[in-house]
FIVOMI-179998 format. One record per residue (C-alpha): residue number from 1; x, y, z. Coordinates in pm, whole numbers, plus 50000, padded with zeros to 5 digits. Layout:
// FIVOMI-179998
+-----+-------+-------+-------+
|   n |     u |     v |     w |
+-----+-------+-------+-------+
| NUM |     X |     Y |     Z |
...
+-----+-------+-------+-------+
END
This chain:
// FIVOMI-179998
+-----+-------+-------+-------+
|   n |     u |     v |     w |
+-----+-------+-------+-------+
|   1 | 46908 | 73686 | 91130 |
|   2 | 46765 | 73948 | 90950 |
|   3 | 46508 | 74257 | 91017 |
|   4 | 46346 | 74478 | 90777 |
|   5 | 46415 | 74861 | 90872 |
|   6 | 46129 | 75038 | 90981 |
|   7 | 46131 | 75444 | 90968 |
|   8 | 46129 | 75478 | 91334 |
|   9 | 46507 | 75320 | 91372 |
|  10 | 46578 | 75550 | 91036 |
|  11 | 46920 | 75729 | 91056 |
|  12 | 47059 | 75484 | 91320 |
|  13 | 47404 | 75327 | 91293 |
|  14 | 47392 | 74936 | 91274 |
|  15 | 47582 | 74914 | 91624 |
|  16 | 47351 | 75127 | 91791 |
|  17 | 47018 | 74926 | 91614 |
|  18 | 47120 | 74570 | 91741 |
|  19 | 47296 | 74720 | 92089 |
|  20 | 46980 | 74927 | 92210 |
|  21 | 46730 | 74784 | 91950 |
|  22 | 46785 | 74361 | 91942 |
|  23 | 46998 | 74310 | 92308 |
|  24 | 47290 | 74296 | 92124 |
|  25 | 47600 | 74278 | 92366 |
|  26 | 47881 | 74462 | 92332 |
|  27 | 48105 | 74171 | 92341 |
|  28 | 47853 | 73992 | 92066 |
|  29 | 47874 | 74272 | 91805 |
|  30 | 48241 | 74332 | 91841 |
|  31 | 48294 | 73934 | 91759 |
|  32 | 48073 | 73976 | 91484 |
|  33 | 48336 | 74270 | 91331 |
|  34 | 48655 | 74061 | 91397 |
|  35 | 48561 | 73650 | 91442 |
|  36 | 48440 | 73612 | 91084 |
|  37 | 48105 | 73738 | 91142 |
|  38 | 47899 | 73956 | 90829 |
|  39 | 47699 | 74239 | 90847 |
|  40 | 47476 | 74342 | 90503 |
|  41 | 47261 | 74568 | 90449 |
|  42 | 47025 | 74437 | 90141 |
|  43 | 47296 | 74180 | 90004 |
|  44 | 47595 | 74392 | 90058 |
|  45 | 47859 | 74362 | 90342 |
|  46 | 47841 | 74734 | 90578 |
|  47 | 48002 | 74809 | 90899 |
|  48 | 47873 | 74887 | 91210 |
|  49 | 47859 | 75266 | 91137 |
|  50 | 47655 | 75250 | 90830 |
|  51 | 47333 | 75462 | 90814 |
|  52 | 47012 | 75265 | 90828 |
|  53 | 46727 | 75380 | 90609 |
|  54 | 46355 | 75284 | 90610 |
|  55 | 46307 | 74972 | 90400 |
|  56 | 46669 | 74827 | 90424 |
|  57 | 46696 | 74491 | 90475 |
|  58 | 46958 | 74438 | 90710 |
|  59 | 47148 | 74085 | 90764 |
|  60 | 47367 | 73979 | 91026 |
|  61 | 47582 | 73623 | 91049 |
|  62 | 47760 | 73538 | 91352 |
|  63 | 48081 | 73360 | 91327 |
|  64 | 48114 | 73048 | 91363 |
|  65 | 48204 | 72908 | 91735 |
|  66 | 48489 | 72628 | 91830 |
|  67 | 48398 | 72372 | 92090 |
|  68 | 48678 | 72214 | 92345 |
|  69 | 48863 | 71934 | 92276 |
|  70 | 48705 | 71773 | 92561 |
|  71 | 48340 | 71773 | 92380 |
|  72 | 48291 | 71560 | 92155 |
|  73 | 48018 | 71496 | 91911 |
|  74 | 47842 | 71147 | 91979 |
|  75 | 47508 | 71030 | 91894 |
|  76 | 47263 | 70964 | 92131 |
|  77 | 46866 | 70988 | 92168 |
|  78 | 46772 | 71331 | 92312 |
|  79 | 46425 | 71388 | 92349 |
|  80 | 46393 | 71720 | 92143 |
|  81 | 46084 | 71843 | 92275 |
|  82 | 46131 | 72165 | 91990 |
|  83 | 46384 | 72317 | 91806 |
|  84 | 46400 | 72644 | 91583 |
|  85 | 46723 | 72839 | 91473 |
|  86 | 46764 | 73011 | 91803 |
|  87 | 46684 | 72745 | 92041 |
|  88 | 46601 | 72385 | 92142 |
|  89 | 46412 | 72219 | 92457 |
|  90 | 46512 | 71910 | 92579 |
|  91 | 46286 | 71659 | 92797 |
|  92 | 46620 | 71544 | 92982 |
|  93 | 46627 | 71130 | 93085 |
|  94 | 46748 | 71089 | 93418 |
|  95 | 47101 | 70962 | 93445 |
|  96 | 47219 | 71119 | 93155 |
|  97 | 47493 | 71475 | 93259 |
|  98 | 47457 | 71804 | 93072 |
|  99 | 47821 | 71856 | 93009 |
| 100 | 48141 | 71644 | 93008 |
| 101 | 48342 | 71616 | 93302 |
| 102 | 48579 | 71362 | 93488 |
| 103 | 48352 | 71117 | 93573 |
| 104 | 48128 | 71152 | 93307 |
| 105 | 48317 | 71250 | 92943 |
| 106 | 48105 | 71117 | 92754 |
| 107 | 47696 | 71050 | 92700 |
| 108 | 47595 | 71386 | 92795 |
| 109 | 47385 | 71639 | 92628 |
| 110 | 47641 | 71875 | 92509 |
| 111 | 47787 | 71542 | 92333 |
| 112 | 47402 | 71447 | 92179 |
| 113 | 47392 | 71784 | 92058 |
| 114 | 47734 | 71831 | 91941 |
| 115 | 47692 | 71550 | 91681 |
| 116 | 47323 | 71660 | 91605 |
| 117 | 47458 | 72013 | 91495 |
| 118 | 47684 | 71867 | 91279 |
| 119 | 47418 | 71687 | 91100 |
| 120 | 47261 | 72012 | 91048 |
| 121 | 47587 | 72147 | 90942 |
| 122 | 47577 | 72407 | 91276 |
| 123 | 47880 | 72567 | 91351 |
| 124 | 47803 | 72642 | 91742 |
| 125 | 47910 | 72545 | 92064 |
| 126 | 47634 | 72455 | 92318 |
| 127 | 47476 | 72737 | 92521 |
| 128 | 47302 | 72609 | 92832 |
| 129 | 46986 | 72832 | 92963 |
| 130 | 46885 | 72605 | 93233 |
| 131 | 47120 | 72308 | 93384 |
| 132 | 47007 | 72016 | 93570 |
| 133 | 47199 | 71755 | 93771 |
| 134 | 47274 | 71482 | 93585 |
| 135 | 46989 | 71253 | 93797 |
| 136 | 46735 | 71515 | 93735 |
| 137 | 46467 | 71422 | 93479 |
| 138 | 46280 | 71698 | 93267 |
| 139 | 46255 | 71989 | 93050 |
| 140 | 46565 | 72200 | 92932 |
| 141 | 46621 | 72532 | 92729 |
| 142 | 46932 | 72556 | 92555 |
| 143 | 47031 | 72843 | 92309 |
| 144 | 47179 | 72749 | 91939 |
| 145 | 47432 | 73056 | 91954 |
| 146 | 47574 | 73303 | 92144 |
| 147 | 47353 | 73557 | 92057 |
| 148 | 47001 | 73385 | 92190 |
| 149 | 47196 | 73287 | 92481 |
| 150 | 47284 | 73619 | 92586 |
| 151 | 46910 | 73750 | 92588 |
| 152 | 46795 | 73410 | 92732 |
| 153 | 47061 | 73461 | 93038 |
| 154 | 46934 | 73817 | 93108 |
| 155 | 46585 | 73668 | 93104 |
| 156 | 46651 | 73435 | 93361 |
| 157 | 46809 | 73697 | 93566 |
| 158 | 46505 | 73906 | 93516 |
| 159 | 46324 | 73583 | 93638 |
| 160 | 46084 | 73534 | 93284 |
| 161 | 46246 | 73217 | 93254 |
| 162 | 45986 | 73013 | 93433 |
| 163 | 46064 | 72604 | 93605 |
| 164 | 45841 | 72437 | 93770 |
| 165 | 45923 | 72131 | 93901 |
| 166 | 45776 | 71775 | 94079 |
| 167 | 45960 | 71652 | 94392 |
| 168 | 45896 | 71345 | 94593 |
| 169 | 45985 | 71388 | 94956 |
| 170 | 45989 | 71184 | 95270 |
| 171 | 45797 | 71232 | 95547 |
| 172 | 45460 | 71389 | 95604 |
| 173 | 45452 | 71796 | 95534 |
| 174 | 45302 | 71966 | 95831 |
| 175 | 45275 | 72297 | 95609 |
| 176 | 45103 | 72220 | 95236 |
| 177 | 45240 | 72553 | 95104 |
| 178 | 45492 | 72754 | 95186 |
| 179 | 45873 | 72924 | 95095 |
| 180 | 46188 | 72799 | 95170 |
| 181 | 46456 | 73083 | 95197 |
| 182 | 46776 | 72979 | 95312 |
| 183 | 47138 | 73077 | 95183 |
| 184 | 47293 | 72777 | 94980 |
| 185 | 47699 | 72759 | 94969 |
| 186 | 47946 | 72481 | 94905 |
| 187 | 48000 | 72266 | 95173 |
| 188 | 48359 | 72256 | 95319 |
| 189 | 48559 | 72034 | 95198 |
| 190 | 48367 | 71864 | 94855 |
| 191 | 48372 | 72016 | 94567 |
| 192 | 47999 | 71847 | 94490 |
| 193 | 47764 | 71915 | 94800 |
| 194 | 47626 | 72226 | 94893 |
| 195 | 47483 | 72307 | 95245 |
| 196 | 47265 | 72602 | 95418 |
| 197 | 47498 | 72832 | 95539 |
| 198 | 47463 | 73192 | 95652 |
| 199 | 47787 | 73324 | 95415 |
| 200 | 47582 | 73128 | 95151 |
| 201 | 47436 | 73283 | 94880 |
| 202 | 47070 | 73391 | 94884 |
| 203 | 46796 | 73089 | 94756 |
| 204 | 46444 | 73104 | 94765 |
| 205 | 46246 | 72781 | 94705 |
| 206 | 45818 | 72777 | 94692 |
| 207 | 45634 | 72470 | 94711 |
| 208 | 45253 | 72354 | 94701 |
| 209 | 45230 | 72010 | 94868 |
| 210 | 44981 | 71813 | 94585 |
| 211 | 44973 | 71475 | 94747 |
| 212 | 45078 | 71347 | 95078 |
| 213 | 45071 | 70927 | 95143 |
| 214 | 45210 | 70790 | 95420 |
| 215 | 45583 | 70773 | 95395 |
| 216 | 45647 | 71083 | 95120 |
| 217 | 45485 | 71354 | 94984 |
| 218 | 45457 | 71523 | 94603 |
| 219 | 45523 | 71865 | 94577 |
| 220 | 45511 | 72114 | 94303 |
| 221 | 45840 | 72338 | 94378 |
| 222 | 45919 | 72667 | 94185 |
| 223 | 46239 | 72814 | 94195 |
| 224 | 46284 | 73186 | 94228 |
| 225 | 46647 | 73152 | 94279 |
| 226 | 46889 | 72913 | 94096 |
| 227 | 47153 | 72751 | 94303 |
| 228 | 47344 | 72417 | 94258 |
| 229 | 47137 | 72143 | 94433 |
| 230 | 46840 | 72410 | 94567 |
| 231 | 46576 | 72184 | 94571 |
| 232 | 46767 | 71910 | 94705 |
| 233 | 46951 | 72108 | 94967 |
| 234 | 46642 | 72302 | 95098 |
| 235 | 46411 | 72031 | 95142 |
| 236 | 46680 | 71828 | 95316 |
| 237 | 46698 | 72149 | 95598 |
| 238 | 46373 | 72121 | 95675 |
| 239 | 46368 | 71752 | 95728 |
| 240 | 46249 | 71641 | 95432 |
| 241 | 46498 | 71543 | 95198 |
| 242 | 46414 | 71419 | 94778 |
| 243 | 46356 | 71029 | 94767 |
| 244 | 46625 | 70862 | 94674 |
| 245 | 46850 | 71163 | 94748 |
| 246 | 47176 | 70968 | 94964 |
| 247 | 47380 | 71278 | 94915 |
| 248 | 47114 | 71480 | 95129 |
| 249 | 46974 | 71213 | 95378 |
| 250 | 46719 | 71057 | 95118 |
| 251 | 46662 | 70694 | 95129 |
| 252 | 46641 | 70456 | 94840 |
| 253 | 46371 | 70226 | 94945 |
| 254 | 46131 | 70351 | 94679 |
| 255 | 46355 | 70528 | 94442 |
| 256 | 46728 | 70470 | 94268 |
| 257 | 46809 | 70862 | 94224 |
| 258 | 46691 | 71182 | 94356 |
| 259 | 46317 | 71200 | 94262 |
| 260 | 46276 | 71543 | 94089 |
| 261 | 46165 | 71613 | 93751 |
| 262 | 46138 | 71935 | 93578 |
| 263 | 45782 | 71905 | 93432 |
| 264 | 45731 | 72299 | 93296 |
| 265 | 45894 | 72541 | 93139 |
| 266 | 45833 | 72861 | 93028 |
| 267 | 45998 | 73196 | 92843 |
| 268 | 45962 | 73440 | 92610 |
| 269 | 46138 | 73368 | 92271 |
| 270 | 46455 | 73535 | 92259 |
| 271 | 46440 | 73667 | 91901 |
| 272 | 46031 | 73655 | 91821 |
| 273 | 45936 | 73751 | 92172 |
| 274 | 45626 | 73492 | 92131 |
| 275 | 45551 | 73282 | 92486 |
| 276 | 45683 | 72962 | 92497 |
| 277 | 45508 | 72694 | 92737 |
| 278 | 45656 | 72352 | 92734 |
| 279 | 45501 | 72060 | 92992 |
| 280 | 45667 | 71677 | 93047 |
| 281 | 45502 | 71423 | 93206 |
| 282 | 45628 | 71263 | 93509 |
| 283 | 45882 | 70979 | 93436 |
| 284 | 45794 | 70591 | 93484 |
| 285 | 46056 | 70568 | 93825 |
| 286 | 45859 | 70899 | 93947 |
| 287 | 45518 | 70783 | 93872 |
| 288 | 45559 | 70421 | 94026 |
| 289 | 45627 | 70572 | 94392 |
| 290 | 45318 | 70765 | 94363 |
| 291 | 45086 | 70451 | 94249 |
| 292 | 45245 | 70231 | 94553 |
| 293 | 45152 | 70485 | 94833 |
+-----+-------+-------+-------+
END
């Protein structure tokens, strides 16, 4: 990364320019100093307490980052909607985890991407921005390094990272529009399913019915909240749980996994600032339930 001095950040130390200047994070810049990271100011190494002057041309290369043993490069086809040095978008498939676990060690996206940074000679781990469950189609931000990832993660807290998503769900909708908010915590006893509880945590769901047939209905959800299984979780309280959906009450006559699909995306770049827009079209599985209503 690299920035060109201008003469209103004259006179300020390099810590204080990328802390209060380019969302550096404490934790960031001090790995930077001891984790093999450089700092130059026009082609020669400086600390973090050197001077900046109008015109310098200031460099900074983070250190490289180790991956767990339990991640291991393997090449698969991910979609790669777009890709810069900072960050890539994914158009997910459905059946296909985001990161290795018990059940599923390998053919997930941190494995695809492992091996596709080591093509590119990349020496990251992977940063996800925004997860989905592993039978979840659609669009997916991840951050190249540590540094996009922290400004990406305060973005999303901030709520400028922007989902919208299409959901198939039984039954007719009495209300076409409307917000679900309902606490979300882990259901006692499973470590996977999540229920509406009042300890819960606090989860907000909108939704804009689109289509309504006789047995299900589309809807066009946005998230303002992001808890583990939301969507799924909240539509299943109000008696209307995600086709295909068995952990929540959803049937599979029409579907073989949960049918939601993250079809937008949208966030500020974390180093350029530009707006980023991203769109996916609904997937084959998806589409078919809506041409047989």
């Amino acid at each position: 990364m690299e920035w060109t001095i201008k003469k209103a950040h004259e006179g300020m130390l390099i810590r204080e320019f990328l802390r209060e200047e380019q969302g550096f994070s404490r934790r960031i810049v001090k790995s930077i100093k001891f984790d093999g990271g450089r700092i130059m100011v026009n082609g020669k190494t400086q600390t973090v307490r050197y001077s900046l002057v109008a015109g310098d041309k200031l460099t900074v290369i983070l250190p490289e980052e180790q991956h767990g043993d339990h991640m291991q490069p393997e090449q698969l086809d991910l979609a790669i909607m777009y890709e810069d040095a900072d960050i890539i978008v994914i158009n997910k498939a459905a059946g296909m985890a985001v990161i290795p676990s018990l059940h599923h060690p390998t053919g997930t996206v941190a494995n695809g991407l492992l091996a596709h940074y080591s093509k590119q000679d990349i020496h990251f781990t992977i940063h996800i921005v925004t997860r989905l469950d592993r039978d979840t189609s659609g669009l997916m931000l991840v951050a190249k390094h540590r540094y996009s990832h922290s400004i990406l993660a305060e973005s999303q807290k901030m709520g400028e990272v922007k989902r919208h998503y299409q959901a198939i769900v039984q039954g007719k909708m009495e209300q076409k529009k409307g917000t679900i908010n309902k606490p979300i915590g882990r259901k006692p006893g499973s470590i996977i399913e999540r229920e509406i509880r009042m300890d819960g945590k606090s989860a907000i769901t909108h939704y804009l019915v689109e289509k309504q047939a006789d047995a299900f209905a589309l809807a066009d959800v946005r998230l303002e909240t992001g808890r583990t299984h939301q969507i799924r979780v909240h539509f299943s309280g109000i008696g209307h749980p995600l086709c295909g959906d068995t952990l929540y009450g959803g049937s599979k006559q029409f579907i073989d996994r949960q049918a939601l699909h993250c079809y937008q995306l949208s966030f500020n770049h974390p180093i350029t600032k530009e707006p980023f827009y991203f769109s996916a079209n609904m997937p084959a599985d998806m589409a078919a339930i809506m041409q047989n209503k």
